[in-house]
Structures are given as C-alpha cells and as structure tokens.
N, C-alpha and C positions, 0 to 999 in steps of 0.2 A: 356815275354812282356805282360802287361795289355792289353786288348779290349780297353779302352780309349787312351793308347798311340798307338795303331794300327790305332785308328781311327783319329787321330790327325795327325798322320804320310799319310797317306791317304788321308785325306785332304789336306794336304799340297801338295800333289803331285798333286791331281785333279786341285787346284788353280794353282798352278806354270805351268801344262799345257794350263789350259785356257789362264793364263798369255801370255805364249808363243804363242797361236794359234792368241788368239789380236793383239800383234806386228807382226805377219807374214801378218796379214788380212790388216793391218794397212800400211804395207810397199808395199804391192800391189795395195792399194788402190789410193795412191799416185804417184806409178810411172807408172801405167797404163794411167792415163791423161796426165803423162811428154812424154810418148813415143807419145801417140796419137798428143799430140800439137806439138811438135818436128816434128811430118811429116806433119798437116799441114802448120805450118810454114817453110814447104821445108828445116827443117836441122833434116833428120832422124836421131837418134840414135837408135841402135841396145837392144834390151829387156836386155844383160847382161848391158849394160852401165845405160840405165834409173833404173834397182834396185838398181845397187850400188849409182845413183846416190840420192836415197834417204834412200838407208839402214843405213848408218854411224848415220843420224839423228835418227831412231828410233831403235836403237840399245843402243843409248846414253841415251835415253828414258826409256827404258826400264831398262837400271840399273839405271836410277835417280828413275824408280818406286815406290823402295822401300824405297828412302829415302824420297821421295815426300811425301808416306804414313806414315812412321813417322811423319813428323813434320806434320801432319794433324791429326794426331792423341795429338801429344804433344800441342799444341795449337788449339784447335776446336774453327771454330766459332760455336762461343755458344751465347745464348739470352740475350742480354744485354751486349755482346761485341763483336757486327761485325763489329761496323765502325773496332776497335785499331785492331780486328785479322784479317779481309780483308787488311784490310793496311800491317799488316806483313808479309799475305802471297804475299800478290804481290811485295814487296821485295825481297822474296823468288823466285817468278817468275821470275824476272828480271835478280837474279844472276844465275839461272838455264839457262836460255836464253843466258847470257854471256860465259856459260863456254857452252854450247852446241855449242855457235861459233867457238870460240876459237879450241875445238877438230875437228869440220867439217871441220875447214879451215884447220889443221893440216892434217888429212888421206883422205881428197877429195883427192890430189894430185896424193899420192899413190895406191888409191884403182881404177882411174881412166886412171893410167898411164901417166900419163899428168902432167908436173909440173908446166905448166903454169894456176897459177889461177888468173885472170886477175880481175882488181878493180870494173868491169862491172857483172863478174858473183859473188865475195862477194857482193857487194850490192845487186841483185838479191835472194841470199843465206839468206844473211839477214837476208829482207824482208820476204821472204816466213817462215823464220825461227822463225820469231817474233809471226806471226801470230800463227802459227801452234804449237808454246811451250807452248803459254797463253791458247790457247784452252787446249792443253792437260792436262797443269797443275792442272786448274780449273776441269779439267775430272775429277781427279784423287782423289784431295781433294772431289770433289763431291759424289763419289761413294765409298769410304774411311767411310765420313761422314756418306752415307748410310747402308751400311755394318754394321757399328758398332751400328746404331740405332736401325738397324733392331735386332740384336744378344743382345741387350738391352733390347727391346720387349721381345725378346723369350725368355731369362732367367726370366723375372718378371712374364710372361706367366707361365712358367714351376714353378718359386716359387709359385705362384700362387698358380696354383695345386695343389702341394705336399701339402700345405697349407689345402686346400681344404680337398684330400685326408685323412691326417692326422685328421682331425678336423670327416671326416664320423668313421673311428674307433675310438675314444676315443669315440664315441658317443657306438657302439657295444659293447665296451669292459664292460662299467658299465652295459647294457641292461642285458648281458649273465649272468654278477657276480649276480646282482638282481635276477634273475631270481632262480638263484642254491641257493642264500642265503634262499630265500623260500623254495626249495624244501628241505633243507638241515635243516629248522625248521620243517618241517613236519615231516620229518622222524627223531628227535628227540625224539618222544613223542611216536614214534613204533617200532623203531629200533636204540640205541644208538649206537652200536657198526659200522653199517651201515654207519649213518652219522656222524661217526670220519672217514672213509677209505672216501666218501664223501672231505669232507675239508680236507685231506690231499691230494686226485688228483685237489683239486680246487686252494690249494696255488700250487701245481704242475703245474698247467696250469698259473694260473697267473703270475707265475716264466719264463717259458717261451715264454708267450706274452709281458713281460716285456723285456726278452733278446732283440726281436726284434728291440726295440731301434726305431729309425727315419726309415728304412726300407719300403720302399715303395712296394718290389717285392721281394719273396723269393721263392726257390726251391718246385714244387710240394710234393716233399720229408719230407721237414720239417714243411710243409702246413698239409700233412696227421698225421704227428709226434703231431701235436698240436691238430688234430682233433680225435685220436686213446686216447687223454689224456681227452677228453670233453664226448667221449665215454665209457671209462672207470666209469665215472660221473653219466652216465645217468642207464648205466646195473647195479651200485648199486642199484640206484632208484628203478628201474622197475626190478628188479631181474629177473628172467629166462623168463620172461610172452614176452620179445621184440628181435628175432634173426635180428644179423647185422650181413650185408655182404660187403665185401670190395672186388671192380673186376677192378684193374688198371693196365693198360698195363705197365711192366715196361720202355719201350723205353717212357713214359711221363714223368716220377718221376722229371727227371731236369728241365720239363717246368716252368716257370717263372708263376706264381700267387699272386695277392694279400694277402699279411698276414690275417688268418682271413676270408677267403674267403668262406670256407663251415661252419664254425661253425655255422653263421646266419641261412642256409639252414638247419642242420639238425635237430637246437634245434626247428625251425620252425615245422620241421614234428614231434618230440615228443610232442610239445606243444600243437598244433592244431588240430593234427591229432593219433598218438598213444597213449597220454594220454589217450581217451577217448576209447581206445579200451582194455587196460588193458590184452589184451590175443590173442594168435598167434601173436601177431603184427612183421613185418619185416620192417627192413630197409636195401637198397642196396646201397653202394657207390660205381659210375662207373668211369672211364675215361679211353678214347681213344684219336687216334690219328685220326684228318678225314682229310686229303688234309692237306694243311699248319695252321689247327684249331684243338688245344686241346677242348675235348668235354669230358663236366663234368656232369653227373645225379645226383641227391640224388631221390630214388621212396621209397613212403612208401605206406602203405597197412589200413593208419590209415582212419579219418575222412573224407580226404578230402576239397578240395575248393570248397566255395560258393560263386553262384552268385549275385552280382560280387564280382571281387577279390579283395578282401584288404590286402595290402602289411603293414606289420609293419613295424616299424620300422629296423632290420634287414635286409627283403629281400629291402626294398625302398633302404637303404641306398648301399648294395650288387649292385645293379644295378647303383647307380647314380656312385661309384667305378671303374663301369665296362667302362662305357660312360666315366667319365674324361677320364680313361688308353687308350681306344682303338677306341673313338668314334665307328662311323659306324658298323667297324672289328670286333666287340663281337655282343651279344645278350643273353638274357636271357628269358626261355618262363616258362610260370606256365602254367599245365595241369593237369586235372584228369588221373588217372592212370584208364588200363583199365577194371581192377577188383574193381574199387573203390581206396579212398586213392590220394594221390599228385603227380606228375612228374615235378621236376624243373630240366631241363637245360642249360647251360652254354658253349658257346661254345666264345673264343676267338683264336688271333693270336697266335700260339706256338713260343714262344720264348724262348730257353736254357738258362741254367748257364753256362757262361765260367768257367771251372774247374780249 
C-alpha cells in the first residue's frame, strides 16, 4: 500500500467520523427541546421516545448526505449561473423533503410502537420537516462548495510552489555548470589530462541532476550520491592541497531533502573561502539527528565571511527553498568558524522516505 493511499484511506475515515459525530450532535440537538417542550406542555415523553422521535429524520439525512454532496458537486453554483443552479437545487430540495416524508411517516409508527399516526401529528411532522430539510440542504451544498474551493486553493497553492521551487534550481543548476566550465578552462592550459577526468565527472553529475526529473524531495542518500560526484570535481581541481570529510549519521540517510541542497553550500566554501587558501585547506560534511530536525553543516577552514554577509546566488536561492518547503520549521545560519573559515547550517523537519 502507497503513503498516498494510506492517507487517502485515513482520511476518509477521519471525515466519515466527523460525518457521524454531526448527525449524533444533530439528533440531540433536536430532541432535547422535543422532550423539554413536551413537559411543559404537560404531555412528557420519556428521552427514549423524543430521540427516536427525531432520529428516523436524521438518519435519512445522513444517507441523503452523500448524494446531496454529489449533485452539489455535479452542478455548482458557479458565477454567472446562480439564478438556473439555485433553482435546481431547490427542486432538489423539494424532492429530498418529499421522500424524507414519505420514509418518516413510514417507520415513525414502528420505531414508536404506536400505529396510530394521526393527520394532526403528519401535519406537525411536516411542517417541522420542511423547515429543517431546506436548512440542512442548503448546509450541505454550502460546505460541499466550500470544501472543494478551499482544496482548490491548496492545490493552485502547492502548484504554485513547486512552480516556484522548480524555477530556484534551474536557476542553481546553470550557476554550478558556469562555474566548473571555468574551472575546467583553466586547468586546460596546466593540466590536460585533469580537465578530461574534470568533464567526465561533470557530464556525470549533470546526468544525474538530470535523472531527478520534476522531483521536489529526494533521499538524503542520493542528495550525498550527487554531492560525493561534485566533489570528486573539485579534488581534481585542487588536487591533494583541500582534505574532505564526510560525518553523517547513518539513521538520516532516508531523510527527505531538497535536490541540490548542499551543492550550493559547498561550492560556496571552495569558491569564497578555500580557493584562496590553496593549502591545508579542509572541508567537513556533517548531519545529524537533533529532536524531530535533521541538522546539516558544511565548516571550511578557508577565507571566511565578511561583514556583512552577501549571499549569492546559490546560498539566497538554498534558503528561499528552504522557507517555501518548511516555512518557520527550518532555518539556515551563516557563521564564522572558530579558527577562521565559514559554518553554514541547516536544520529542517526530518522527514523519511517511504521504502
């Protein structure tokens, strides 16, 4: 069974309880006044007699619910056709109301023991019945309409995003290629052989930033797999003079990440900060687990932030990423490291892959 059909199936329970817990609220609601008026009008009925006396009505209800919801769905009023669909539905109303008589007046008898139902209490029956079906009716197409406008919202909301999304990496993905196409004419002119192994991890990498496809979130697992192939990139470059280290707990690897998520970061610190250091230089890639937040470093030992900080392109776009995904729930801080050099971390809600 998928997560989406678990959660679809899930939902459906949750509504079909509410469903249910409304009609129970619904049927007390109403025959708590029947019992109270009953004794002051000096003819008590007993609490079992006044629920059944109005359970049969919303019982009837409650299975017309879902066909109510259909056709409110199949015919919406919509803008520029309320008079012809108000009119329809209150056709609708009318014949819901007819046949809600029709069954009341059929199992009052029996559910009351009484087989006298006398012309005094269907009129009465009715009456309260007309009343009480149009309102419901109207409820129901109401909050139908609502429902689906709102679920309307959210999806154009969430296209939105992905939108959004989508649009900050395609912006990343040419920054990083520019960026190694240079380095990769540089070291042309000093090292050919270099910059063929070079361009062959860079269509490597392009190859599988390409797999990614529309993918919005992928396993920290195949996040590092892309990031271990950008690295490979760079220890050409910079040959032995820049130690990397990689310290990630394995119980994160499944956490959910944005595609693309450290590349920004680390080319960051070789760019800005290890370039210009050319020797001992280190870099660390951390991730842990802290409470319900995956918690990601990149620390380098190069140049350093200056004040103040200017974000490029990369870590701007890294952060505005991070805010669509998680609002509030993330955060990202830039810091000097303590010996000199950068601290950038990342800490968001851990979220798995279903396997």
């Amino acid at each position: 069974m998928t997560e989406g059909t678990m959660e679809s199936r899930i939902s459906r329970g949750r509504m079909a309880a509410i469903a249910a817990g409304a009609w129970i609220v619904l049927t007390l609601a109403f025959a708590i006044p029947d019992y109270f008026v009953a004794r002051a009008l000096h003819q008590p009925v007993s609490w079992h007699r006044a629920l059944l006396g109005v359970a049969p009505h919303f019982i009837i209800w409650a299975l017309f619910a879902l066909a109510i919801a259909s056709l409110a769905r199949r015919w919406p009023i919509a803008r520029g056709r309320v008079a012809p669909r108000a009119a329809l539905h209150f056709l609708f109303a009318l014949a819901f109301y007819g046949t809600d008589c029709a069954i009341s007046f059929a199992l009052m008898p029996a559910l009351l023991h009484d087989p006298r139902l006398t012309p005094e209490m269907m009129r009465a029956l009715s009456i309260r019945s007309f009343y009480n079906d149009f309102v419901l009716y109207w409820l129901i197409v109401g909050v139908v309409h609502l429902l689906d406008e709102s679920r309307r919202r959210a999806a154009l909301e969430r296209e939105f995003s992905i939108a959004q999304l989508s649009a900050l990496r395609s912006q990343i993905q040419p920054h990083f290629l520019f960026n190694t196409l240079n380095a990769i004419a540089e070291l042309l002119h000093a090292d050919a052989r270099a910059a063929e192994r070079m361009t062959t991890s860079l269509a490597d990498l392009l190859r599988g930033t390409l797999d990614l496809g529309d993918r919005q979130e992928i396993p920290l697992r195949d996040e590092l797999q892309l990031l271990d192939l950008y690295l490979g990139i760079q220890q050409t470059r910079f040959s032995d003079s820049i130690a990397i280290e990689r310290h990630v707990e394995p119980n994160v690897l499944s956490a959910l990440v944005p595609p693309l998520l450290l590349q920004p970061l680390v080319e960051n610190a070789f760019r800005h900060g290890l370039a210009r250091k050319r020797q001992h230089g280190r870099l660390d890639v951390l991730g842990r687990r802290s409470g319900g937040q995956l918690v990601l470093e990149v620390i380098d030992n190069g140049a350093g932030f200056t004040e103040p900080v200017h974000e490029g392109i990369g870590l701007r776009n890294t952060r505005v990423r991070l805010e669509q995904m998680h609002g509030e729930a993330q955060s990202m801080k830039l810091a000097s490291g303590e010996g000199g050099g950068a601290h950038i971390t990342i800490s968001m809600p851990l979220r798995e892959a279903v396997r």
